[in-house]
C-alpha positions as CSV (number, residue, x, y, z in Angstrom):
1,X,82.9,119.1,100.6
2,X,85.6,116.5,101.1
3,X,85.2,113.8,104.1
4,X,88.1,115.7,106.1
5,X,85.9,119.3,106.1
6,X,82.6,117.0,107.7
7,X,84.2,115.4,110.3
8,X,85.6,119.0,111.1
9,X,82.5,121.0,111.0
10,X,80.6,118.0,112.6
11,X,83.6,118.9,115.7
12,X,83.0,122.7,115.4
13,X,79.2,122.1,115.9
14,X,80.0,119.5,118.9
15,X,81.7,122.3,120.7
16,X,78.6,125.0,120.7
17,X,75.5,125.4,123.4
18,X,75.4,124.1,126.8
19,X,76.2,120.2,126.6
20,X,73.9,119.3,128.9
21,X,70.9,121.0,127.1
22,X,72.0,119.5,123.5
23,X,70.6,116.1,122.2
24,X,73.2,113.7,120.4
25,X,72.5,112.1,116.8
26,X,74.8,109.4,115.3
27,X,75.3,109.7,111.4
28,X,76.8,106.4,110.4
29,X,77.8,107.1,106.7
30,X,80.7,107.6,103.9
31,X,78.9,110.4,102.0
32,X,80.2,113.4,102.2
33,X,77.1,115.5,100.9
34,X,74.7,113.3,103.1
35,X,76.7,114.3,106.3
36,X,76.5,118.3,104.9
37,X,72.9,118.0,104.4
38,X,72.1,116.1,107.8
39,X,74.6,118.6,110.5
40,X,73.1,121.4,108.6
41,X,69.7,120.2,109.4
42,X,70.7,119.3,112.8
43,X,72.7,123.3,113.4
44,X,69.3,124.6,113.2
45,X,67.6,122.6,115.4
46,X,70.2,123.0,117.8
47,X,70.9,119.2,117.9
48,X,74.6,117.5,118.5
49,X,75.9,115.9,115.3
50,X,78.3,113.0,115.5
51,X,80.0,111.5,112.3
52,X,81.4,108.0,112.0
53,X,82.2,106.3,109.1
54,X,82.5,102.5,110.2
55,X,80.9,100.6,112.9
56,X,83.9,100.8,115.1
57,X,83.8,104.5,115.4
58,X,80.1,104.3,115.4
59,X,80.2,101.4,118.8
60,X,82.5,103.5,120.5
61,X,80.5,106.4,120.6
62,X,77.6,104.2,121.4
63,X,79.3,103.0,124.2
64,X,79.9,106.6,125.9
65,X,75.7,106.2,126.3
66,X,75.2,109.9,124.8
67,X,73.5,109.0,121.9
68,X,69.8,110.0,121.5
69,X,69.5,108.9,117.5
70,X,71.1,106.9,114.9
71,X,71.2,107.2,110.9
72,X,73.2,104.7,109.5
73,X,73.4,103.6,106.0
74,X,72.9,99.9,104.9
75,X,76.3,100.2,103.4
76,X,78.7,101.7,105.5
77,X,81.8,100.6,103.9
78,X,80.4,100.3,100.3
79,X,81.2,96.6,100.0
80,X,79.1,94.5,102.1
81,X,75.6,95.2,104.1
82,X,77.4,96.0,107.3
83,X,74.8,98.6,108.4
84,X,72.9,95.5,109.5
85,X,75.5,94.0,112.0
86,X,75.6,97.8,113.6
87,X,71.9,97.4,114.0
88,X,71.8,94.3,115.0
89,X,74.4,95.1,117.8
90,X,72.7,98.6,118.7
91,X,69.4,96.7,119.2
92,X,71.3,94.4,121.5
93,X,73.2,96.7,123.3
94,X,70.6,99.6,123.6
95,X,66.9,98.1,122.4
96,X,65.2,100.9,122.5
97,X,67.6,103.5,120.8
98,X,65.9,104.6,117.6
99,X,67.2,104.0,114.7
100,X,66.5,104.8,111.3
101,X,68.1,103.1,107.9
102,X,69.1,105.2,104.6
103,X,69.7,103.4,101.4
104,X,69.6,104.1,97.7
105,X,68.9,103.1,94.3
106,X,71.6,102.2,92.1
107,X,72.3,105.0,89.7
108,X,74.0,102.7,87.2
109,X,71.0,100.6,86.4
110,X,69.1,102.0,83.5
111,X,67.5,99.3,81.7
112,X,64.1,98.8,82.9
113,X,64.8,95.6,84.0
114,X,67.3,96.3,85.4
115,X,65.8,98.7,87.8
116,X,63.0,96.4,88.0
117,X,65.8,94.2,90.0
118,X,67.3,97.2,91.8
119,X,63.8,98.9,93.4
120,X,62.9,94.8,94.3
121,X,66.2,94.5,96.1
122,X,65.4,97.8,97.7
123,X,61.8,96.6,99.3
124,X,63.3,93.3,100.4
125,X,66.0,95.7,102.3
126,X,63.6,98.0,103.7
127,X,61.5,95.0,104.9
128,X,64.3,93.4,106.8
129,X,65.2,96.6,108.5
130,X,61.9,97.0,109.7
131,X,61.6,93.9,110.9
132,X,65.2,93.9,113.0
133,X,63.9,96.9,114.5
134,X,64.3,100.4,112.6
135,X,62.2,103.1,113.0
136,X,61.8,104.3,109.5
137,X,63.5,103.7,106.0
138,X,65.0,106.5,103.8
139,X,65.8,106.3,100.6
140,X,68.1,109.2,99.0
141,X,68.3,111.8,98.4
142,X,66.8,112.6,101.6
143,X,63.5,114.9,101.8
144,X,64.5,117.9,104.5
145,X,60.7,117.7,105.8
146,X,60.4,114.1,106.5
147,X,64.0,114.3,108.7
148,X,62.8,117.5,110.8
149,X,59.8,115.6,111.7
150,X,61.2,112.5,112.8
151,X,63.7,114.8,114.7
152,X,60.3,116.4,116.2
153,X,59.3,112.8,117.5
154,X,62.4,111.4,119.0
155,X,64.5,114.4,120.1
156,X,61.6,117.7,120.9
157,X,63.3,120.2,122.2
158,X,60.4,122.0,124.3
159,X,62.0,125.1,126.5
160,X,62.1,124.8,130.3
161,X,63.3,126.9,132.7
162,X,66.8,125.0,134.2
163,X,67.8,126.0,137.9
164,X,71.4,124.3,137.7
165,X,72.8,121.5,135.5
166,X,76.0,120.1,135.0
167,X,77.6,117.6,132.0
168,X,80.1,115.4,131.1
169,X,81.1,115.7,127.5
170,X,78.2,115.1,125.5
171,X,76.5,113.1,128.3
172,X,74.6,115.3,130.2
173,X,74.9,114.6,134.7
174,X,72.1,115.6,136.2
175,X,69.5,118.8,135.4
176,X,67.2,120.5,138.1
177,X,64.5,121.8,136.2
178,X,61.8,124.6,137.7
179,X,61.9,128.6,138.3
180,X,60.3,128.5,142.1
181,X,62.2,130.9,144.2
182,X,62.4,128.6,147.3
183,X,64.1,125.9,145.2
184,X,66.6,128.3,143.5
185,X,67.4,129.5,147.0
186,X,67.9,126.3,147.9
187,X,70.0,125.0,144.6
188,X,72.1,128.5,145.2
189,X,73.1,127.3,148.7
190,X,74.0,124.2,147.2
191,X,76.4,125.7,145.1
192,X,78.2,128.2,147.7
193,X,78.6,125.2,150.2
194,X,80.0,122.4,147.2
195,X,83.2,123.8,147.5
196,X,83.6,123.0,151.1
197,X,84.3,119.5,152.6
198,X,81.5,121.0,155.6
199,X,78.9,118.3,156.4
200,X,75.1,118.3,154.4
201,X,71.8,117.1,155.5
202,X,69.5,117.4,152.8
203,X,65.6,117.2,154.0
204,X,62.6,116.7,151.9
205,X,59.9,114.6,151.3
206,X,60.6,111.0,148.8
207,X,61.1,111.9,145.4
208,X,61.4,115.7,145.8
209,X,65.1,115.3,144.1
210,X,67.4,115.6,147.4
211,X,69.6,112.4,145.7
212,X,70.0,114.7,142.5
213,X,71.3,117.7,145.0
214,X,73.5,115.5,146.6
215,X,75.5,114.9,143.1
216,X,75.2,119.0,142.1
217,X,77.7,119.7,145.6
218,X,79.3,116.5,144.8
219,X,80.2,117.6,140.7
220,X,80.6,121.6,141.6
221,X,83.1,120.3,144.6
222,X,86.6,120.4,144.7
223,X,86.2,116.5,145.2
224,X,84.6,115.9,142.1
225,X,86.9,113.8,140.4
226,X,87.0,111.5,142.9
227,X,84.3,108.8,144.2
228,X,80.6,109.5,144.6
229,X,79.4,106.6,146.3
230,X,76.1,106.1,148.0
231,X,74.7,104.1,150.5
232,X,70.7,103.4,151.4
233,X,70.8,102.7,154.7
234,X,66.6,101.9,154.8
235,X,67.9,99.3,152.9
236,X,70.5,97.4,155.0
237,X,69.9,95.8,158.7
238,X,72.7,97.0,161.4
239,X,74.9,93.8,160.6
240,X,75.0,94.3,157.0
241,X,75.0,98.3,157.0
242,X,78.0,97.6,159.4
243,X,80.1,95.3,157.1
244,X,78.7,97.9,153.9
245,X,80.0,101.0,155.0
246,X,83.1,100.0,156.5
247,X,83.9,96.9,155.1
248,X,85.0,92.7,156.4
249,X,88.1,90.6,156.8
250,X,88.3,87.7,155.3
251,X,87.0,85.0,157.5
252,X,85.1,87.6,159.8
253,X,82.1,85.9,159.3
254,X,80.4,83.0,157.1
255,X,80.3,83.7,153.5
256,X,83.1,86.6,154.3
257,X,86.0,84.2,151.7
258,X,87.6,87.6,151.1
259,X,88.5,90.6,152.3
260,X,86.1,93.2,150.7
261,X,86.3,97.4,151.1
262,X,83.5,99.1,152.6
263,X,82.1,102.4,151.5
264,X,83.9,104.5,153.7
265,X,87.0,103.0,152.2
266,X,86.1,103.9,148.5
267,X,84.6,107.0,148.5
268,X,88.3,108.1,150.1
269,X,88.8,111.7,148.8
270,X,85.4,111.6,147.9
271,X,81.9,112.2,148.5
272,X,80.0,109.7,150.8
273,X,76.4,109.7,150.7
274,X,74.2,108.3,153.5
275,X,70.4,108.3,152.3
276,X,67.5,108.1,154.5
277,X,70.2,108.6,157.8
278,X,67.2,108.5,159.8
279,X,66.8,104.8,159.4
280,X,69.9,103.7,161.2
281,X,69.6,101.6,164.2
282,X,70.9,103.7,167.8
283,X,73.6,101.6,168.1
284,X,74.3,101.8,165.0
285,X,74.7,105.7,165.1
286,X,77.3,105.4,168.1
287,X,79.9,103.7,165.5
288,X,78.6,106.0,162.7
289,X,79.5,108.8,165.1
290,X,82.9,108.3,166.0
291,X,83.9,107.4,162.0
292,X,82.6,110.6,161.4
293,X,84.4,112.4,163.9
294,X,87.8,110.5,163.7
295,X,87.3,109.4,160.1
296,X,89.3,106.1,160.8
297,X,87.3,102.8,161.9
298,X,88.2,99.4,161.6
299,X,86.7,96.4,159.0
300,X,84.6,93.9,160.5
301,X,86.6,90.8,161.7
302,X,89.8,93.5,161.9
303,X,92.4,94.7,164.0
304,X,94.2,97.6,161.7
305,X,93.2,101.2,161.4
306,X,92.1,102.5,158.3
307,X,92.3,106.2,157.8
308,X,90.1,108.0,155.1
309,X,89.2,111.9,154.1
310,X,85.9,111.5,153.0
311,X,83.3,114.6,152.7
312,X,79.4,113.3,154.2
313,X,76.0,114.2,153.0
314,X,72.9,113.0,154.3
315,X,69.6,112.7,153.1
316,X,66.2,112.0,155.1
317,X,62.6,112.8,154.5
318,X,62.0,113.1,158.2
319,X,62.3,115.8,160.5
320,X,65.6,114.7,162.1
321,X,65.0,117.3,165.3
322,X,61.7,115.6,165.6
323,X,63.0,112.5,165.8
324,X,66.0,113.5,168.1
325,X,63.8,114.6,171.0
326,X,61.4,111.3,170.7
327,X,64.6,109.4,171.2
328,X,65.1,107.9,167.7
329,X,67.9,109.4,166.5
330,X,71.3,110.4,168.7
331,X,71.6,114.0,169.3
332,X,75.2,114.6,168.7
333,X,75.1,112.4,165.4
334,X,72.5,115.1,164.3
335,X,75.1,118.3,164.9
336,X,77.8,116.3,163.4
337,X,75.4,115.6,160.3
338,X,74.2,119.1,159.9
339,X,77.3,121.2,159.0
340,X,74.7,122.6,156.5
341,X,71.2,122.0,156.0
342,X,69.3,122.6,153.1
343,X,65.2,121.9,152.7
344,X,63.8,120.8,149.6
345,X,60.3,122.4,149.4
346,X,57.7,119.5,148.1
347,X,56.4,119.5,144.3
348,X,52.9,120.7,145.9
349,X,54.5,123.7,146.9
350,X,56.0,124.8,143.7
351,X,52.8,124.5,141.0
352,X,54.5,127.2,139.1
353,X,57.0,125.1,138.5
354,X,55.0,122.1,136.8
355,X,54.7,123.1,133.3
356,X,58.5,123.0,133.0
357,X,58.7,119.7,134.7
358,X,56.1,118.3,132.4
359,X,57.7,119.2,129.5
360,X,61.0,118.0,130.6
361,X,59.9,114.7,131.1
362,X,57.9,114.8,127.3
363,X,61.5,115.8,126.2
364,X,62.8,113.0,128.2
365,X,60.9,110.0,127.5
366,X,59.6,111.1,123.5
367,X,62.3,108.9,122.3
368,X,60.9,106.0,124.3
369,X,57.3,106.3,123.0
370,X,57.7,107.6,119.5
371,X,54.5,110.5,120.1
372,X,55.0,114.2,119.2
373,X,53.5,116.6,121.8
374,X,53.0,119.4,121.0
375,X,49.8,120.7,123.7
376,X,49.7,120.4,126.8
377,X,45.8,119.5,127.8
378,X,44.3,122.8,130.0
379,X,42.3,120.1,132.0
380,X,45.6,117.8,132.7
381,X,47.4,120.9,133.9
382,X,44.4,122.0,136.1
383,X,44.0,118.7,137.9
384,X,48.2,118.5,138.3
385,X,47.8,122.4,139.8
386,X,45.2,120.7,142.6
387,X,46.7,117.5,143.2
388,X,48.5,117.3,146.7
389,X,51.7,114.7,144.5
390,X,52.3,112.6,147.5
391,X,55.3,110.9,145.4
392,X,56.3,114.5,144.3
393,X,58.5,114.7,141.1
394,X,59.0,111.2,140.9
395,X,55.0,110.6,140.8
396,X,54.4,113.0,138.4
397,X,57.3,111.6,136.4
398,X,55.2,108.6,136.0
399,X,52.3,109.8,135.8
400,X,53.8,112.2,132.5
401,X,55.1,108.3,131.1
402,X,52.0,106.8,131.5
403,X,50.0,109.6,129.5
404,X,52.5,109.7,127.0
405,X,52.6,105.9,126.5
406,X,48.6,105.1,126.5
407,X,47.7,108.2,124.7
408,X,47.4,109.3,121.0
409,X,47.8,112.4,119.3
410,X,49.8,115.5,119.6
411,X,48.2,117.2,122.7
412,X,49.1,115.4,126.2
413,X,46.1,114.8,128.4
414,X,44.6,112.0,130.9
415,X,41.9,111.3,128.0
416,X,43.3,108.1,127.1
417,X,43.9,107.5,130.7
418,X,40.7,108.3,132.5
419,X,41.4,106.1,135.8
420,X,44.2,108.9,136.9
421,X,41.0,110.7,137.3
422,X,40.3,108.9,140.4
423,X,44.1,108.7,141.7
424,X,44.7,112.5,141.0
425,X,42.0,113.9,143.3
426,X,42.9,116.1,146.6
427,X,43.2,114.5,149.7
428,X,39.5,114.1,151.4
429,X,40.7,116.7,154.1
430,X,41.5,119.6,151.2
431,X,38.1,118.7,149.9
432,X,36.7,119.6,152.9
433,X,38.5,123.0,152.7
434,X,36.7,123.4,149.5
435,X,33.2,122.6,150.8
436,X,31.4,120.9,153.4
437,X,30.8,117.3,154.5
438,X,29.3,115.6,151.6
439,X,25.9,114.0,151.9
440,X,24.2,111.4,150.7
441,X,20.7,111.7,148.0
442,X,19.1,108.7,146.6
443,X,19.5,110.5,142.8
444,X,23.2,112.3,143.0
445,X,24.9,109.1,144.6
446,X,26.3,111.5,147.0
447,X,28.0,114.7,144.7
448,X,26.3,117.3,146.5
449,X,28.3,119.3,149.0
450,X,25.6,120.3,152.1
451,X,26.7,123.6,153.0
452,X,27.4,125.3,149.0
453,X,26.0,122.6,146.6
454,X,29.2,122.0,145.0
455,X,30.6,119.4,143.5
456,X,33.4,118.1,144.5
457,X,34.7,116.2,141.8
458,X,34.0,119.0,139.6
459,X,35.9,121.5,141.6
460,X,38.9,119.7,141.6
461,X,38.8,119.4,137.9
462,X,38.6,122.9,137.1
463,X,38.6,125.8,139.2
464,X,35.9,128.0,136.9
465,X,33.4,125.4,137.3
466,X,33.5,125.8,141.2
467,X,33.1,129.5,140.5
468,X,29.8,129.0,138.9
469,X,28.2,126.4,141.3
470,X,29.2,128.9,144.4
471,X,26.7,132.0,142.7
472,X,23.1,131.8,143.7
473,X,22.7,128.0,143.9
474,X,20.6,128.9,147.4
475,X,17.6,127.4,147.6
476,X,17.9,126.1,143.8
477,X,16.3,122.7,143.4
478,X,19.0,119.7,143.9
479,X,17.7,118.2,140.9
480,X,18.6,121.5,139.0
481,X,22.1,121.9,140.5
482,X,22.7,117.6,139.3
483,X,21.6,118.8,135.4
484,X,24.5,121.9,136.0
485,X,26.6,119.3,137.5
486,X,26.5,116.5,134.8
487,X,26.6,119.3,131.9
488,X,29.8,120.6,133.3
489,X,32.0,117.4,133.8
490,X,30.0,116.3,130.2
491,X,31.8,119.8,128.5
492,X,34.6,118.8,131.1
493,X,35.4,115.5,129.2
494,X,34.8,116.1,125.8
495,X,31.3,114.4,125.2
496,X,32.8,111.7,126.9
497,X,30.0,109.6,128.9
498,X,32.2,106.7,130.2
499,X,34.5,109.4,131.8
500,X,32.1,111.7,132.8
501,X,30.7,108.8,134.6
502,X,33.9,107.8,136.5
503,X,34.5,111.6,137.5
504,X,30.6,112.3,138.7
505,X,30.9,108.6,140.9
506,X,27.6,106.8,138.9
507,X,27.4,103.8,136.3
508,X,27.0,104.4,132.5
509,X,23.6,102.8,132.9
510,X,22.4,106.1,135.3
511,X,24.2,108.9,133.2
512,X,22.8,107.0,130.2
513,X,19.2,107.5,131.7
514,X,19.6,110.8,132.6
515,X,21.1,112.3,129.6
516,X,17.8,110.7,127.9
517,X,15.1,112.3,130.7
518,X,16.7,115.7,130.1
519,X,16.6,114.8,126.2
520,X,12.4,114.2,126.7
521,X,12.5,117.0,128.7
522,X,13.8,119.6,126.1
523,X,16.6,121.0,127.9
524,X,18.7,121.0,124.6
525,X,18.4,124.4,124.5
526,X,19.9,124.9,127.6
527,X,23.0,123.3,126.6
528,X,23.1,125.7,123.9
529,X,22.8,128.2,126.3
530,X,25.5,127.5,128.3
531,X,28.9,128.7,127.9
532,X,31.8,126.2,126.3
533,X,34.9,125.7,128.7
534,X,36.6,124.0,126.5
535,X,35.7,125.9,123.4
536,X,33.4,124.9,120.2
537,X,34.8,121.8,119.3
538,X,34.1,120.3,122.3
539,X,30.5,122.2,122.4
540,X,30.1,119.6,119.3
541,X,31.3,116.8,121.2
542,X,29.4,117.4,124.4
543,X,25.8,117.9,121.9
544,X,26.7,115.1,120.1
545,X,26.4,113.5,123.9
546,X,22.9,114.5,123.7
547,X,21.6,113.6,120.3
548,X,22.0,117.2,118.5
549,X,24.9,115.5,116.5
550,X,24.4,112.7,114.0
551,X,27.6,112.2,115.8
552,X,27.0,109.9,119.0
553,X,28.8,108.4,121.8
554,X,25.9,106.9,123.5
């Protein structure tokens, strides 16, 4: 296949799927049957291949910031070891963009010395791309298995359900992820109103994603190839929002040695977006007023009108009507505001929607991390289904980054992470909705709910375990119900003491002593009595826990 035939069906293969749902790979590389052998790899995974066959071609589509993983050769140009500058600039440039080198043994050494000299030549190249900063190092020809796993680590491609998404080229804009009805209602009204220049106020709680519906009217508008510019007003006190949004003279104030535009002035024929609205000062919102009713103002330290056609959206995670009537917010600023108004329902709201979240964001950051998931932990997914996500999508975001960075192995779960334990537990209120006030005993350090005997922390974990504790625990002695209780979370974590510890609210020292009473007091048959939640490999864990196991955590 000559050069001229890979370049074109690297262009055909560019050109199929949704762009936005399509990862990008950089082959950096003069040979012809290589590039066959890599796209074809790539066509079946659905991946984006991009051919370049010098480091020009290969920084230019660097610079478009599309690029999710590079193979280059060591020899690019077959006359000098210029695979190493492009790495060396990709690792300044983009430092954590993965890359991974291919080289080969000369065919036309022989002798055995000769490739004696050759294979050494080869380990001191492989050593110095590892140390600059690849990945891996291939040697060809290249083994199909060991390229569809490294395409498994960096770019998984784990289905979620996408409400709306929109792309620019290869680079994909923005994607809102999830299948709750409420938030494709919302999403659809989006898109009827984008085409208008009408007004939106956009309400929701922080980090619910009402920046991210702001740019899907913005993109699907008729204004969408002009300015999108943004503007936190929580940010900014009145003088400075003042001199932001519509801009100074020169000499209008100290420090103003020019004359500088304010945001009104370039978002012209564009989109303007005010975030957090609700934060502007009241006298600020009599100026904001007549701008947005005239749409001409005048710059700071000026004299001359400037007239602009600017489309508005606002966000706030207040309730603006609320605020109107307590005298915070001026009422006809509000009805020139909300042309439109659309409600972004919080992440607590929409649990059907996390698994999809979840695995967008392993999709997201598995480049970052270098880990292949391939699970997602029951337990993890229970907690996330009970947990109130105060910081909505943006917390569980994190929270998703942090498990994937401090973990190991293919199946994502808090495990590795244990003190999320404590920070992802309902709010003391919804506990209370689960059981009673809890009280205090000198041996369960406070886990037993007065009213049901439940616990609390176990509950939350798992919502079988609060199933059993509510059957016939009436008038069962509390030293009973602790044994059920510090079985449960023991199956809960694995055979884990140290976390069953932090979950049931004692020291190591107590479960420690406890685990050994009920030793001396022969309830190992008991444990073999009870049903596994997690299943038999972590039956083996949790009587390990106990001494049944020559296997022991204690």
């Amino acid at each position: 296949m000559s050069n001229n035939a890979v370049i074109k069906q690297s262009r055909d293969q560019q050109s199929q799927g949704d762009p936005e749902d399509i990862a990008n790979v950089l082959i950096v590389d003069n040979d012809p049957e290589l590039a066959r052998f890599m796209l074809e790899i790539l066509a079946r995974k659905g991946i984006r291949g991009r051919l370049a066959g010098d480091k020009k071609d290969a920084m230019d589509f660097l610079d478009m910031g599309s690029c999710d993983l590079v193979f280059t050769s060591d020899n690019i140009s077959r006359s000098a070891k210029d695979g190493f500058e492009l790495l060396q600039k990709i690792r300044a440039n983009s430092p954590e963009m993965p890359v991974v080198m291919i080289a080969k043994l000369d065919p036309l050494r022989v002798s055995s010395i000769q490739h004696r000299a050759s294979s050494t030549q080869l380990i001191e190249t492989a050593v110095r791309a590892i140390r600059m900063g690849c990945y891996d190092f291939l040697i060809k020809p290249l083994d199909r298995e060991k390229i569809e796993s490294l395409l498994d680590t960096f770019l998984p491609n784990h289905g979620v359900s996408t409400i709306a998404s929109g792309s620019d080229g290869t680079n994909c804009l923005y994607q809102i992820v999830g299948r709750d009805a409420k938030m494709v209602q919302t999403v659809d009204l989006a898109k009827r109103v984008a085409p208008t220049s009408a007004p939106v106020l956009i309400s929701g709680e922080s980090g619910t994603g009402k920046e991210l519906l702001s740019f899907l009217i913005h993109h699907r508008s008729r204004r969408a190839q002009g300015p999108y510019i943004k503007v936190n007003c929580a940010a900014l006190s009145e003088s400075l929002l003042e001199s932001e949004l519509f801009g100074h003279e020169k000499g209008a104030f100290t420090g103003a040695y020019n004359q500088r535009k304010g945001r009104f002035e370039m978002a012209h024929g564009g989109t303007l977006l005010l975030d957090e609205i609700a934060e502007t000062p009241t006298k600020f919102q009599a100026k904001l007023l007549r701008v947005l009713e005239q749409q001409d103002f005048e710059r700071v330290g000026g004299n001359e009108n400037v007239r602009v056609d600017v489309r508005i959206i606002s966000t706030t995670n207040k309730d603006l009507l609320q605020e109107v009537q307590q005298g915070r917010f001026r009422q006809d600023l509000y009805y020139r505001l909300n042309g439109v108004r659309l409600v972004i329902c919080p992440l607590r709201r929409r649990s059907e929607d996390l698994p999809d979240l979840v695995w967008y964001f392993v999709n997201l950051y598995a480049r970052e991390v270098q880990r292949r998931i391939t699970k997602l932990d029951t337990v993890m997914m229970g907690i996330f289904a009970k947990y109130h996500w105060p910081g909505n999508v943006r917390q569980l975001r994190n929270v998703v980054r942090t498990s994937l960075i401090l973990g190991v192995g293919e199946t994502l779960s808090l495990a590795d992470v244990s003190w999320l334990f404590d920070e992802l537990q309902p709010l003391p209120q919804e506990s209370r909705q689960v059981g009673a006030e809890m009280i205090k005993d000198p041996d369960t350090s406070g886990l037993i709910s007065e009213k049901t005997g439940t616990n609390n922390h176990l509950s939350m974990i798992n919502p079988d375990i609060h199933r059993d504790c509510e059957s016939g625990l009436g008038g069962v002695p509390l030293a009973q119900v602790e044994r059920r209780a510090i079985l449960d979370t023991l199956r809960q974590t694995g055979g884990n003491q140290t976390k069953a510890a932090k979950v049931l609210g004692i020291s190591d020292r107590t479960l420690r002593g406890k685990i050994h009473r009920y030793r001396q007091q022969g309830f190992d048959g008991e444990l073999s009595r009870t049903p596994p939640l997690g299943g038999a490999g972590r039956t083996g864990c949790l009587q390990s826990a106990f001494g049944v196991s020559a296997q022991s955590n204690a």
